[in-house]
N, C-alpha and C positions, 0 to 999 in steps of 0.2 A: 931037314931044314924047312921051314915052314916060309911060307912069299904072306907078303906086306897086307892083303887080303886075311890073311888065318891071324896075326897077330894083332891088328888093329881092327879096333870095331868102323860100321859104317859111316857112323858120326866122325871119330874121328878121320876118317879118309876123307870127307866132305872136310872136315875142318883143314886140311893138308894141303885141298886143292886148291889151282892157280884161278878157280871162280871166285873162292871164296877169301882167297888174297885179295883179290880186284874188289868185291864187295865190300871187305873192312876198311880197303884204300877210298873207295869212293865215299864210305860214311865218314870214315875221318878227315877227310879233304873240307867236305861240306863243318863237319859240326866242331873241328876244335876254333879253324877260323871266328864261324858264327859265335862260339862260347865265347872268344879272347876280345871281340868287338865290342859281345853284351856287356859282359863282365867290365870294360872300361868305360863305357858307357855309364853303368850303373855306380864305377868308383868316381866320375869325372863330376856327378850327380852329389856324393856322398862328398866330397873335395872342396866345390864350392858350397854344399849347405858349412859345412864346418871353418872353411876360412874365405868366405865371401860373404860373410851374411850379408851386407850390404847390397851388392849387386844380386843377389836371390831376391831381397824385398823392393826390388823395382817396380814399381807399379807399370801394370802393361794396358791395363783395363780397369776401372773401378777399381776392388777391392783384389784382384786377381794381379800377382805376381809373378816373375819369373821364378821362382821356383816352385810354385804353384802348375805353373807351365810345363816347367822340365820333368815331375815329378807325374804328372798326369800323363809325359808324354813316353814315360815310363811303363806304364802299361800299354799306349797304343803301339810303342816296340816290341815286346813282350807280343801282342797277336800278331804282329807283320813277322816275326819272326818263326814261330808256330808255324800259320800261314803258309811262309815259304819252305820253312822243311817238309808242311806236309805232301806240297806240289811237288819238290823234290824227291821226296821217299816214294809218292805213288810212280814218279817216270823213272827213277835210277835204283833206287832199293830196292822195291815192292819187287820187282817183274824180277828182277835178278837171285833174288832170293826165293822166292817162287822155281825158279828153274834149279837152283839148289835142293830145293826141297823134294821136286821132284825126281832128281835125280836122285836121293836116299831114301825116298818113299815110295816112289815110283807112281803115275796118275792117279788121281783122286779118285 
């Protein structure tokens, strides 16, 4: 009879462990939120270009609109977003997965 060692490889024993539960839980805590935000965000964008035109072609500024607005502010979401997963991934990901790693590859 062979132990959980001889049958499974080391990858998968890292994939099995309670670090590496804790790891998938913290990414997914952080990124389906942030996706389900952008994502409505981006239809709420897409919502009123198509049945608001009116309130989109508000003039805010000169020849600048609010949907000029919202659509530009589309991209500065888009880097705040980035942004803050990368702050997040180097303090909560990075180091954790790192110790993952070392643990099935043992120090660099």
């Amino acid at each position: 009879m062979s132990t959980l060692g001889e049958r499974h490889t080391v990858y998968q024993q890292a994939q099995a462990s309670p670090e590496f539960a804790q790891l998938r839980h913290r990414l997914r805590r952080f990124v389906f939120p942030m996706s389900a935000v952008f994502l409505v965000w981006y239809l709420v964008y897409v919502l009123l270009a198509s049945y608001a035109p009116e309130f989109m072609a508000t003039k805010v500024a000169g020849n600048v609109n609010i949907g000029l607005v919202i659509g530009l502010l589309q991209f500065v979401s888009t880097f705040v977003i980035t942004t803050v997963y990368v702050r997040f991934a180097n303090r909560e990901i990075d180091p954790a997965a790192e110790r993952i790693r070392h643990g099935v590859e043992g120090p660099a």
